[in-house]
GUTIDREN-100143 format. One record per atom (N, C-alpha, C): x, y, z. Coordinates in steps of 0.05 Angstrom, whole numbers, plus 5000, padded with zeros to 4 digits. Example, Ala and Ser with C-alpha at 12.3 -4.5 7.8 and 13.67 -1.06 7.14 Angstrom:
BEGIN
526448865156524649105156526449345156525749555142527349795143525850015157
This chain:
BEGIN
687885811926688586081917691486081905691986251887694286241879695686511880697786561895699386781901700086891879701687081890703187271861705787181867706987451857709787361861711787281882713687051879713786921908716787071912717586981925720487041942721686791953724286911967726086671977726086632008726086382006725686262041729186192046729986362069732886192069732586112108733185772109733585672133735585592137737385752158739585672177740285762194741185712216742685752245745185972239746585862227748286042220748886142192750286512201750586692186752586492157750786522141752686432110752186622095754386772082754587002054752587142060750487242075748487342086747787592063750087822059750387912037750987902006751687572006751487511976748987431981747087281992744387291981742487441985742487742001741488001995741788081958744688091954745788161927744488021907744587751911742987691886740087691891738987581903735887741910735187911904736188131904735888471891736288471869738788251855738788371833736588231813735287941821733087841812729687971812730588211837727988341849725888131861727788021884727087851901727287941928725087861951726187831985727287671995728487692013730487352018728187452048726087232057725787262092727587042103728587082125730386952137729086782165729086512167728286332200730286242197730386322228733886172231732685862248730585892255729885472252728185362241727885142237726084992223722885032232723185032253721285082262719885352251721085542250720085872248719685822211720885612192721285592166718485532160717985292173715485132165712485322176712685452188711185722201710685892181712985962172713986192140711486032121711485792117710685642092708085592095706685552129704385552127702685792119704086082119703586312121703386422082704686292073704786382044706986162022706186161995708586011975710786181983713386011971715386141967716786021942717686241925718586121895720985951892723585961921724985831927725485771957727185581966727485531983730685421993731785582012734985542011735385522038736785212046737885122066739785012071741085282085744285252093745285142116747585062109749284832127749084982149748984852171750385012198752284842224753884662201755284432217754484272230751584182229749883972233749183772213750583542199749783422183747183312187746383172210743183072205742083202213741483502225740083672229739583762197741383812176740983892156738783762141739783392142738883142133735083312141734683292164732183282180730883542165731683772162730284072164730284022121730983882116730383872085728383682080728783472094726183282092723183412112723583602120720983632136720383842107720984002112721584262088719984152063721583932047720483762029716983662036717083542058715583452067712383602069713183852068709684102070708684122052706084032048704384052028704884292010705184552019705384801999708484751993710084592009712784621992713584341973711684161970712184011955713184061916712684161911713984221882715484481876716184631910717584811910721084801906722384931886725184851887725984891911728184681918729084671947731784681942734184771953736784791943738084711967740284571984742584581994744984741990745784932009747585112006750085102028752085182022754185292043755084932057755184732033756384552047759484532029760684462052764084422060764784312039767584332029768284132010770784022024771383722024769783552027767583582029765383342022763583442047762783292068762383312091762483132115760982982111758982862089757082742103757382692066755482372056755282482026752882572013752782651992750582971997748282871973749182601964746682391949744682411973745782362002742782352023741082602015742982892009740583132007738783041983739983021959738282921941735882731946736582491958734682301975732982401998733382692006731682822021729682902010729682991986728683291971729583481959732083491955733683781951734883671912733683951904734483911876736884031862738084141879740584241881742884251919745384271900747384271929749584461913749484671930752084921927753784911954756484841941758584781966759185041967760985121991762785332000765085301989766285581977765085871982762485791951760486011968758786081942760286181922758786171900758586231878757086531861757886731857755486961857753386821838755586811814755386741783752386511780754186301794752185901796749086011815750186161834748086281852744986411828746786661826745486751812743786581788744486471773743386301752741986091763741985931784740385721791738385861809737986101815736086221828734486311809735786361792733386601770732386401752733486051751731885961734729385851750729585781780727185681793725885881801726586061807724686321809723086461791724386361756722986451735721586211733722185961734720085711730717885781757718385841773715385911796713886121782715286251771713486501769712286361749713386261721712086181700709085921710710085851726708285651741706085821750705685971758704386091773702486271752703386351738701586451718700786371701701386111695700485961674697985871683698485741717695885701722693685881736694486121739692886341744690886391708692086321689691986391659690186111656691985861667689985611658686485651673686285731698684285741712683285981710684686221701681686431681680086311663681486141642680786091622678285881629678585711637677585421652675185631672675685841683672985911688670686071677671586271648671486391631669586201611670985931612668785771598666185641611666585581642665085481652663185751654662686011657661686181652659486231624661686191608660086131574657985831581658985701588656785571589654585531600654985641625652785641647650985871637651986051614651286261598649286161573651085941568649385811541646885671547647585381572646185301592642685461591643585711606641185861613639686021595640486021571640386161548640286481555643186451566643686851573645086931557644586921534644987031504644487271487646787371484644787671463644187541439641787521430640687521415638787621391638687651375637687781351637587761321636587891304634087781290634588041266635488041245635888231224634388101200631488231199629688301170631788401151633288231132633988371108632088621101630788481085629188741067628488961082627488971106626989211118629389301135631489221134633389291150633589411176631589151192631189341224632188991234633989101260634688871280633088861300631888661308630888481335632388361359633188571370634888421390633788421424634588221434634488241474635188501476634488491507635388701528638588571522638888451525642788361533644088441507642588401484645088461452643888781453641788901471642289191467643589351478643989251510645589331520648589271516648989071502652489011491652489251469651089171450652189431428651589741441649789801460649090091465646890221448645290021446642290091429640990221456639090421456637690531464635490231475633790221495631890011508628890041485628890291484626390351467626090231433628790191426629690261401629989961391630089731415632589511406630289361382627689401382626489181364626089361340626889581326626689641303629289821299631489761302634290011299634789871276636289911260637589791233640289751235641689501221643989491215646589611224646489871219647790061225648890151251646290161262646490231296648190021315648589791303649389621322652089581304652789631273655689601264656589891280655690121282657090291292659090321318658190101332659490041354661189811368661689721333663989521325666689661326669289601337670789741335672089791303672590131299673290021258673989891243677189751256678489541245676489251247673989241260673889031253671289091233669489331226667389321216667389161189669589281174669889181149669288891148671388721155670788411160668088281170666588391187663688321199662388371172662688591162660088721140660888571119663288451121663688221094662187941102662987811123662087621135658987611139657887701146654687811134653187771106654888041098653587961064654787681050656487591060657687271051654887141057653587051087651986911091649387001076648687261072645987321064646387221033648487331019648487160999648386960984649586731006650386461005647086421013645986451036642586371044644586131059646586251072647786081094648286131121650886001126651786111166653986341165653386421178655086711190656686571223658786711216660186671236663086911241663587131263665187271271665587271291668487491294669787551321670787761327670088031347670288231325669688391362670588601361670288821387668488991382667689081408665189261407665089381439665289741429665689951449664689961472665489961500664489871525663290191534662390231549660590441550662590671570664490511577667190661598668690731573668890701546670790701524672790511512672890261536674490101528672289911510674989611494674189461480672689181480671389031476670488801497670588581467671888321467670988061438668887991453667088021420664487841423665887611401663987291406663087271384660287211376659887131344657387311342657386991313655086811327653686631311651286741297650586631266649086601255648186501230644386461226644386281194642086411187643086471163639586611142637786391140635086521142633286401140630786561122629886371106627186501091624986451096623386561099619486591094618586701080617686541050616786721038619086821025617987101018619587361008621387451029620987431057622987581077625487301080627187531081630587361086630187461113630287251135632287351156634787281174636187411182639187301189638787251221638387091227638486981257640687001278640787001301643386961309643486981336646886961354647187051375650187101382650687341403653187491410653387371441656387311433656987211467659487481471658987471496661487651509664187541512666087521494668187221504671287361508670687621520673687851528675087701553674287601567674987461591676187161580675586991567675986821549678186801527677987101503680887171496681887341516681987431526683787541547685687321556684687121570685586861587687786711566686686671540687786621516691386701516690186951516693087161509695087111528693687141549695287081570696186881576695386641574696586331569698686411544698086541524699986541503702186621515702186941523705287091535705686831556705386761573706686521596707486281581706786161560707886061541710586051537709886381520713086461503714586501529714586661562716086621582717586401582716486161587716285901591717885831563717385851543718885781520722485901522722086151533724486221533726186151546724986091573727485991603727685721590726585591578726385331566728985321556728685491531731585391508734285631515733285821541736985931553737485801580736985601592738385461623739985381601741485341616744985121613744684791609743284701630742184481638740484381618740884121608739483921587736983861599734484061575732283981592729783851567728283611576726983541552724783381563722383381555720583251556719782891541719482771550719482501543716682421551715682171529713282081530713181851531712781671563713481451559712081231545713480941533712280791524712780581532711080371543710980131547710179841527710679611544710679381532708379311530706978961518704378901522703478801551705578821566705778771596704978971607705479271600705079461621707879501621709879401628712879431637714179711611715079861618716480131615718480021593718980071577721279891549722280151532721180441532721880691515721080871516721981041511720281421513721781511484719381661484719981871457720682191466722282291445722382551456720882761450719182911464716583111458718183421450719283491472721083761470724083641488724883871471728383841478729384191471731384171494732184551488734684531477736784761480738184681454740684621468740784631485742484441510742784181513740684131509741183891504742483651490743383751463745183611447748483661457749283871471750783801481751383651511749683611526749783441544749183201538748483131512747882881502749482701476749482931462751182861428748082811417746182801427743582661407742782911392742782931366742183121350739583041334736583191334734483141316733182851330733082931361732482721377729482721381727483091375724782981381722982901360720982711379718982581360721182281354723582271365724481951361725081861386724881561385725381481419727781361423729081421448731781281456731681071448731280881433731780541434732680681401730980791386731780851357734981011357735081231378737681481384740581221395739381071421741780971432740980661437740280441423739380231424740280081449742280031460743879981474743280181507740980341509740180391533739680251554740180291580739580071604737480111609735679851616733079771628732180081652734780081670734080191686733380461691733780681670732380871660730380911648729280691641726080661638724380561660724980431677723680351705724480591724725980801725726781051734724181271723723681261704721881391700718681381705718681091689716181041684715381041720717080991740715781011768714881301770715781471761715781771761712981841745712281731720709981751714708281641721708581391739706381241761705181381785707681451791707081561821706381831821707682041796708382261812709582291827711882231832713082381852715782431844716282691840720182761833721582611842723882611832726082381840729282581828730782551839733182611838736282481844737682361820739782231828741682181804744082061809745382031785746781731784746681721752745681531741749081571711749081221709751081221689749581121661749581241634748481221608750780981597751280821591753680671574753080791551751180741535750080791517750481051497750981191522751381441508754981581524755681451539758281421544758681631562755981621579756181861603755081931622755582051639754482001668752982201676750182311689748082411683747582531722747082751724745382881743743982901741741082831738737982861736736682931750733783091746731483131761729683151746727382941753725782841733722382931752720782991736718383051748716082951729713382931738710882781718709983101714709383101695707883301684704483201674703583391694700183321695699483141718696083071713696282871742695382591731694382541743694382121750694182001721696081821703694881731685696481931666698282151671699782211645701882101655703982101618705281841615708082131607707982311612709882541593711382621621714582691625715382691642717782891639718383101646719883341645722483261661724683241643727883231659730083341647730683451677732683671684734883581681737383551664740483331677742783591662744383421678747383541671749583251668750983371647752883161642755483171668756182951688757782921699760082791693760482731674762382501660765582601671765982831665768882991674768182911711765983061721766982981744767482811758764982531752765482271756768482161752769882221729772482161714774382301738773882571749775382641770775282441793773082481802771882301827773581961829773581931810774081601802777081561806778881701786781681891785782981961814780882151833781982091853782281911877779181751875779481411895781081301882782081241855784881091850787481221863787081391863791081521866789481621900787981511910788181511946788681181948786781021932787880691931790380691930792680791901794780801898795880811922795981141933797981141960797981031981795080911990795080812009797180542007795880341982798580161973800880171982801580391962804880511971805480551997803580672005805780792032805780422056802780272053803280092055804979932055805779882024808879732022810679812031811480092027813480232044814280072073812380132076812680062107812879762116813179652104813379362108815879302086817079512067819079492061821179502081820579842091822779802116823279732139820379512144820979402170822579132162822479042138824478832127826978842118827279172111830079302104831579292129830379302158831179362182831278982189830078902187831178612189833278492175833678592150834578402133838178502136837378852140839879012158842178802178839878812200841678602228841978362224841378302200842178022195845077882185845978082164849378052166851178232188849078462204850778552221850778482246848978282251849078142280850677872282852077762259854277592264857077842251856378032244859678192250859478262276858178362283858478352317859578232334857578032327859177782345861777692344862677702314865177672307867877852311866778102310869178282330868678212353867578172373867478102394868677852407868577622383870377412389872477522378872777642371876277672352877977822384875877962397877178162416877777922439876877812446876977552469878277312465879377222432879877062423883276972441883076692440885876682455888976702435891576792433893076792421894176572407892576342419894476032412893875952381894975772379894375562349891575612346890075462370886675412361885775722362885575862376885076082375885576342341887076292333888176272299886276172293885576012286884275762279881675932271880675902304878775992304877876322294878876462297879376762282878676752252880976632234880776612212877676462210875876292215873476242211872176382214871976602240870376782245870676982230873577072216873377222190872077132162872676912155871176842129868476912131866776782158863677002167863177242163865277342178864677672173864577742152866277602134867177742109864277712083864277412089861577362075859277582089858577532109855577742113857078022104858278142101859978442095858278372063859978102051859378232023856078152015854478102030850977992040850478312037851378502057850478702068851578892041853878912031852979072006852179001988852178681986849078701957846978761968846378821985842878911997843479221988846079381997845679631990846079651962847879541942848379531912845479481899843779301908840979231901838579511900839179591926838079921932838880001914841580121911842180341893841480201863841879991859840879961831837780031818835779951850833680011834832380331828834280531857834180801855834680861831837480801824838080901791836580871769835280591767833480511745830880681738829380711768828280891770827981141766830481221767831281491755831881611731832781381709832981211697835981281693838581321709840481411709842181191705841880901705842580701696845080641660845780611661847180561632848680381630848080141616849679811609851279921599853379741604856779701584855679471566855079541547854879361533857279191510856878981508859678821496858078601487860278421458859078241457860277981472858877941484858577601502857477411505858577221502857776911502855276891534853376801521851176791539852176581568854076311554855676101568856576171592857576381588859976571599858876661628855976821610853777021640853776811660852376601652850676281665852376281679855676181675857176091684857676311713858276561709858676701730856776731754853676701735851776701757851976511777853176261762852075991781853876011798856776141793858776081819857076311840856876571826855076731854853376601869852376451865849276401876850175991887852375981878853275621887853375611910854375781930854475691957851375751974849275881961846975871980845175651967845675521938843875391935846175081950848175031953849174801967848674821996848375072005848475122039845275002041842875072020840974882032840174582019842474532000843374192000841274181973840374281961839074281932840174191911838273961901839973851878839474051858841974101839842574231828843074131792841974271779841574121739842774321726845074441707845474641696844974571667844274651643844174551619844274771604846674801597848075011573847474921540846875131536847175131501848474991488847774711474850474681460851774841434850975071429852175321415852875551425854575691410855575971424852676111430851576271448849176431441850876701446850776921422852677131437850277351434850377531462848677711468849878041461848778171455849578401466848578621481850478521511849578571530851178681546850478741572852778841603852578581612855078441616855578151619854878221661855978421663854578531690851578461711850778511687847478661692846378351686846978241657846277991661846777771671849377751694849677501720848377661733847477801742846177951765843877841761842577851745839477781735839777431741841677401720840077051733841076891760842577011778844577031798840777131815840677301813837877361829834777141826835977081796833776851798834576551810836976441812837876281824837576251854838376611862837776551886835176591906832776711889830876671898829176381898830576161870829675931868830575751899832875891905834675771927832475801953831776001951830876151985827476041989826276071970823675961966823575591964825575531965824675211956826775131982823774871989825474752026827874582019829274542054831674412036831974172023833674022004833473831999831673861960830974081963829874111938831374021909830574231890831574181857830774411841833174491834833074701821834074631793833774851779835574711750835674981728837575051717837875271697838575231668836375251649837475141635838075431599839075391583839575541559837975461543837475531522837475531490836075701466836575581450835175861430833375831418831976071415829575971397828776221376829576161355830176341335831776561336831476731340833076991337833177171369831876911388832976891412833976751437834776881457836776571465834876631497833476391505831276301525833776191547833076361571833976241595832176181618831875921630829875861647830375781670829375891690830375761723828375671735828175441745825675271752826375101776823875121789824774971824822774791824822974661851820274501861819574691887819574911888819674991918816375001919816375301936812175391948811075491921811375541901810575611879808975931885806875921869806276191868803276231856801476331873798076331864797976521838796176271822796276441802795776811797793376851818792977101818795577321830797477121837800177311843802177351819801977221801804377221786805577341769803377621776804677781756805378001780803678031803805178141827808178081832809377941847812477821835814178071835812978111807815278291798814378641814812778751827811878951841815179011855815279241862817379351879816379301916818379211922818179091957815778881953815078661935813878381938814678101946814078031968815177821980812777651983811977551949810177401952811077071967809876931981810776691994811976702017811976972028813977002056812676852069810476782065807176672092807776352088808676232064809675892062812375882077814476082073817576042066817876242082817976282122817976472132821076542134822276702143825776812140826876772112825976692099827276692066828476932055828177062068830077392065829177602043830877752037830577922019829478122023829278322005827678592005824778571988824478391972823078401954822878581929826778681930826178821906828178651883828778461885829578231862828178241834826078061840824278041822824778361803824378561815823078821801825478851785827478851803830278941791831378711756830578511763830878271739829478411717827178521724823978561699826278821693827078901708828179261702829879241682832479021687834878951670834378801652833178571652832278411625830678701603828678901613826778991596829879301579831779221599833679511596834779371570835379091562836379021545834578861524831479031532830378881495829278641504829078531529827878301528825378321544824677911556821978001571822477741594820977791618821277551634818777471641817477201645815277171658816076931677814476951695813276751715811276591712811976311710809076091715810075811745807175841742806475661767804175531767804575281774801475161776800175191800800775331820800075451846801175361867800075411889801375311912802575101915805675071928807174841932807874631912807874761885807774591860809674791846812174961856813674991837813575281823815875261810815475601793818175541772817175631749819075721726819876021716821976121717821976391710823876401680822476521670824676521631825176811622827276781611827677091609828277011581827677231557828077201542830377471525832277381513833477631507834177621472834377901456835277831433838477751429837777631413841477561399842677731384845177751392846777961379847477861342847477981325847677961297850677911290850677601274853577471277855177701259858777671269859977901259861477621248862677481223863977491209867077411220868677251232871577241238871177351275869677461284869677571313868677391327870477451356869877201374868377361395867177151413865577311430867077331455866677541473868677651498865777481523867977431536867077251566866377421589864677451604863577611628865877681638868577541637870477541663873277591645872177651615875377631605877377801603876178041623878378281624881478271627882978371624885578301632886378391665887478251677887078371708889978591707888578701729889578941741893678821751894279031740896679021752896679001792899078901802899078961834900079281830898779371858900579551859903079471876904779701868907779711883907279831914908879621927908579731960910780001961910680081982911080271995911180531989908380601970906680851967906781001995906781311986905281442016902881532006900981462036898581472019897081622044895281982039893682052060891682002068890981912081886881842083885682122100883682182097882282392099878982262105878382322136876082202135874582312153872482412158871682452189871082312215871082052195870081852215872281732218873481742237874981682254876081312251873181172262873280932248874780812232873480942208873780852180876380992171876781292176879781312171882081152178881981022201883880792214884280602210881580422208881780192189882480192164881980432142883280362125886180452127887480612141890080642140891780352150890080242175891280022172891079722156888979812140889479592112891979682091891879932093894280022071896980042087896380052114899679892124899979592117897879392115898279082123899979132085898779262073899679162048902179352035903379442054906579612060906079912050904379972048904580282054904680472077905480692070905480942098901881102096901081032114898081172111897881372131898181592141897481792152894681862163893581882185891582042181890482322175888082442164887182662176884582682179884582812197879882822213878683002201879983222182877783362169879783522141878983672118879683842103881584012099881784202133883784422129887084292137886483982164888383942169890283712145888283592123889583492106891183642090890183892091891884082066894684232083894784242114896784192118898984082132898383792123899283552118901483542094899783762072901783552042904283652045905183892052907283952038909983742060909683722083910483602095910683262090907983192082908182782075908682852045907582932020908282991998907182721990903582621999903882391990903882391956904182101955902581941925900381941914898481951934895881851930893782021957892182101958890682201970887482081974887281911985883581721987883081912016879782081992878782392001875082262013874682282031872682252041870382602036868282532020866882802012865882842029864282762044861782912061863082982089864783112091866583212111864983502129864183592155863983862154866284052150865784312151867584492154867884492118869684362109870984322077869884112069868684102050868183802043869483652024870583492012871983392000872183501976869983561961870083751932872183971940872084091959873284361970875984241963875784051981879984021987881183891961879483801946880383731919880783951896879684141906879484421879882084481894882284511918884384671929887384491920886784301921888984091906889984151889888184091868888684191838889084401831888384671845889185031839891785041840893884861852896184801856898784621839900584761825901884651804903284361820904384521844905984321854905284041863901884061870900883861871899783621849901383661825899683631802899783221800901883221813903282891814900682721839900282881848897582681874896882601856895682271866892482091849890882151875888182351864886382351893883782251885883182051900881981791901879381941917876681981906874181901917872781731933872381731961871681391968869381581990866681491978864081601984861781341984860181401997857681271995856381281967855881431948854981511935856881451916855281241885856581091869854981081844852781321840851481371812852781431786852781471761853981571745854381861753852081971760852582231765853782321778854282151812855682251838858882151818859782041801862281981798862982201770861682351758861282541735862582811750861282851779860883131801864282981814865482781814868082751821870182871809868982761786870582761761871583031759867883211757868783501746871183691775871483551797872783641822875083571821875883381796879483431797880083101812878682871810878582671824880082511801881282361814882582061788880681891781880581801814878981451812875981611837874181441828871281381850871281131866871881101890871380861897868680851923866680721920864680701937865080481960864480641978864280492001862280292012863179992023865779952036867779942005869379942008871079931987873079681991873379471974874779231970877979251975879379071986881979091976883079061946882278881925882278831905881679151891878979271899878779581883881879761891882279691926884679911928886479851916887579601906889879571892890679621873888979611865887879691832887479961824887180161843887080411848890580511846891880331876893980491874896180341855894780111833896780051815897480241790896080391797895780641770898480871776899480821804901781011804903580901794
């Protein structure tokens, strides 16, 4: 039996939008019945169709899993739309299983009125269209089986028109269709039985007639005739003249066939229904006809119908009646074995699927249309390509951070090692200095334990100089002094930096300079730093006893510098890792070898800051590594000589017995440096914070003022404006001495009325040089 109009089944435990799907239900002129279990659902279903079916989350993922596959699972709900609703985004569970349940849709939370609305009214209008088509297919289909069992039995109106005498012969059945009197039906004329043709059609019959009597041929009409209640009923109405003799007569028979066109019509309007929801869904929907190989095996489909959606979920324009292999040649196997199982089996399928071919990624729902042995297959898709592209977009940048925060963290558990590593022999070293005995040996011994200290001190600010360099770069707040300099010059400065760690692990050592000027223009700075870093990672990676070697030269219009070891080398699949920020590829060969692992990055940063390029090769493990940096050559000037990394003119001394204030909060550090600027004959004063330096001056009236910024209460900007608002103070040099050593943090000095920046720790060589300017 086939129902009428269906309604909505909604199963769940719990209350979801309860009132948004009243709202749209009404406004579809739908019932929503509500089982709140599976149990009470599948009850619902034995009891009647339903045109949809909606099952909402209720924080049970496999309960959900379970109550969609049973749901799916009932004979009356097998080709019933089934939807998933009210799941989470995230969603806890992944929601391809609902699809792999049964479910031809999934609506996350919050609903949607809008998506709601539209994905209800198109399966609710496809049930209904369903539903009457075959209410329309199976009038018709019985309408005929009727006619025939009609023809079969010969239960025919039949009759018999004498031209010349113009009287009809007809049954009891063609007299009672036209409304002939019983007495009358074997001699009434012509007339009596056109009279009860409806008017519009008499004309055409009475032509169709005299056509055949004329011709001495077949007659053939279709034509209405008045029902005895007043309404209209189609006959049609066979026949062929025949002669005897002198008499013509027209033979024939009237079938009743109003039930027949009726059924007709009505297949027609469900049609055009059907035609319409067809070409307005959203959703790319098209019929395909599959075609196979001489194997049987699935190889193409043609396109039968396509709506007009479809070219944009596809780009295929003037696609029906041609088959994908002609549209996108380059189609995958596996959308033809996707289907053709669908036209095997029958059975819907739902899932998504990537097109290369057509450069896009596809939501489908595909169904056989007809039963066993059709090859034509109806599918539903939506282009996912944006979301996929999202989806994909965001497992990279969760890969990404995880990475990062990864490295992070193994950055600073190495920043924290690499920390106590010059500060656990200063330690020690004040500690002997404090216990040390007054004698000769005791001297002795001090001064050694200072040269230690002093070295890990200047260990411990290239680890922080290295930081701040790559912060800045990063920022990109960085800016070379650039000059022209003899490449000779850089080499030369790097190798003395980096001479005492590659001799401390006894490495033979190869230098091979250019035998020509190479002059760069460059930050003679930035470039010992660079190969000074490559030196000394050649140093730290290669065991002792090794061979290192640095060598120059040029090669066309650039000048090639190369640093090459025998040390643990480097897997090929690492070597372009290396250069990553915090990579300590080989820590696992070459365990304590130090560093931060931000060398490497910092080299690629400064070589690329000046126009060049560096690579890494290795033949892999324990076989060595070459690193080359390549930089351009500066364009020869004519009579100009080139300036040397180191050829500045040095700093005047300063003159002793400056007064000089220090200003610091830290207590510490205020004292120590006052008593470095006693050892070297000045008056150094203290003060512990801002308000008491300012009144300090008028009383010391120093020279020079070294201002500690990050002070509470006043901070050093403060006591410096307050400085400068002051005529009488106009003669102070007030000296900056901060952690903070960016262009910018020395720009924010500057604009505060500051002379000099000096970053902490701060050198004796920088202070002297500071207060040689008075």
């Amino acid at each position: 039996m086939l129902s009428g109009r269906g309604s909505i089944l909604f199963v769940c435990r719990r209350e979801i939008d309860d009132p948004l799907l009243m709202q749209v239900a009404s406004e579809l002129g739908q019932t929503v019945e509500r089982a709140w279990t599976l149990e009470e659902g599948l009850a619902r279903i034995d009891e009647r169709a339903f045109a949809l079916i909606l099952v909402g989350y209720s924080g049970d993922a496999p309960g959900m899993l379970a109550a969609v596959r049973a749901l799916r699972a009932h004979p009356r709900a097998l080709h019933t739309p089934l939807v998933a609703i009210g799941l989470p985004q995230p969603a806890p569970f992944d929601q391809e299983q609902l699809y792999e349940a049964g479910a031809i849709a999934v609506l996350h939370d919050p609903l949607s009125p809008t998506i709601l609305r539209a994905k209800a009214r198109f399966y609710i209008d496809a049930f209904d269209s369903q539903v009457e088509r075959r209410r329309a297919e199976l009038a018709l289909v019985q309408t005929q089986a009727r006619l025939e069992s009609i023809i079969e039995a010969a239960e025919l109106g039949v009759w018999t028109w004498e031209v010349g005498a113009d009287r009809v012969d007809a049954d009891m059945r063609m007299a009672e269709l036209f409304g002939v009197p019983h007495d009358a039906r074997g001699r009434a004329p012509l007339a009596s039985y056109l009279a009860a043709i409806h008017p519009d059609d008499v004309g055409a019959t009475q032509a169709q007639i005299d056509l055949a009597v004329a011709n001495k041929g077949g007659y053939a009409s279709t034509y209405r005739v008045r029902r005895p209640d007043g309404g209209w009923r189609w006959v049609i109405a066979r026949g062929h003249v025949e002669q005897h003799g002198a008499v013509h007569e027209l033979r024939g028979v009237v079938i009743d066939a109003t039930r027949q066109l009726e059924a007709e019509q009505e297949l027609a309007a469900t049609e055009e229904r059907y035609r319409t929801v067809f070409d307005s869904i959203d959703e790319g929907l098209c019929v395909i006809e599959m075609l196979y190989d001489a194997h049987g095996k699935p190889c193409d489909y043609r396109f039968i119908e396509a709506n007009p959606a479809f070219i944009k979920h596809t780009g295929l324009v003037d696609a029906v009646g041609k088959t994908i292999r002609q549209l996108a040649p380059g189609h995958e196997q596996h959308w033809f074995d996707i289907y053709g199982q669908v036209a095997e089996t029958g059975e819907a399928v739902r899932f998504e699927n990537e097109a290369r071919a057509l450069g896009r990624w596809y939501d489908v729902y595909a169904a056989r249309l007809g039963g066993h042995g059709q090859r034509r297959v109806a599918v539903l898709f939506n282009d996912i390509t944006a979301r996929r592209q999202s989806e994909e977009a965001l497992r990279q940048m969760a890969h990404d951070l995880a990475e990062a925060n990864r490295r992070k963290t193994e950055f600073l558990a190495t920043l924290a090692h690499e920390l106590r590593n010059p500060l656990a022999p200063i330690r020690s070293g004040l500690q002997f200095i404090r216990r040390a005995p007054a004698d000769a040996q005791g001297t002795a011994a001090v001064a050694r334990v200072h040269d230690i200290m002093e070295r890990q001190l200047g260990h411990l600010v290239n680890l922080v100089d290295d930081l701040l360099d790559v912060a800045r770069i990063t920022r990109g707040q960085i800016a070379l002094r650039r000059e022209r300099v003899d490449l000779a010059a850089v080499l030369s400065a790097a190798v003395e930096s980096s001479l005492p760690l590659i001799e401390a692990a006894r490495h033979g050592f190869d230098v091979r300079l250019p035998n020509e000027p190479l002059t760069l223009d460059a930050d003679p700075t930035r470039l010992t730093q660079v190969v000074s870093n490559l030196l000394n990672n050649a140093a730290r990676y290669t065991p002792k006893g090794g061979r290192i070697m640095l060598a120059a030269e040029r090669d066309g219009d650039q000048a090639v510098v190369a640093v090459s070891d025998n040390g643990i080398g480097i897997a090929p699949e690492a070597l372009e890792q290396v250069f990553g920020m915090f990579t300590q590829v080989g820590q696992t060969q070459q365990p304590g070898s130090g560093g931060l692992g931000i060398g490497l990055s910092l080299v690629r940063s400064l070589v690329e800051l000046h126009g060049g390029t560096v690579r890494a090769e290795s033949a892999g493990t324990n076989a060595g590594s070459v690193f080359t940096v390549r930089l351009p050559l500066a364009p020869a000037l004519p009579g100009a000589a080139p300036s040397s990394a180191s050829g500045a003119a040095p700093e005047p001394a300063a003159r002793a017995g400056l007064r000089v204030l220090v200003v610091d909060d830290n207590r510490d550090a205020a004292e120590t440096l006052a008593a470095l600027l006693g050892l070297l004959g000045h008056s150094a004063p203290v003060a512990n914070d801002g308000h008491q330096a300012l009144r300090m001056l008028d009383s010391l009236n120093p020279q020079a003022v070294f201002l500690d910024l990050g002070m509470p209460g006043m901070s050093g900007y403060e006591v410096a404006q307050k400085i400068r608002a002051q005529r009488r103070y106009d003669g102070i040099l007030l000296v900056a001495l901060t952690g903070w050593g960016g262009e910018a943090d020395r720009a924010k000095t500057a604009a505060a009325g500051f002379d000099r920046h000096l970053t902490k720790p701060a050198t004796v060589e920088a202070i002297e040089a500071v207060l040689a300017a008075i």
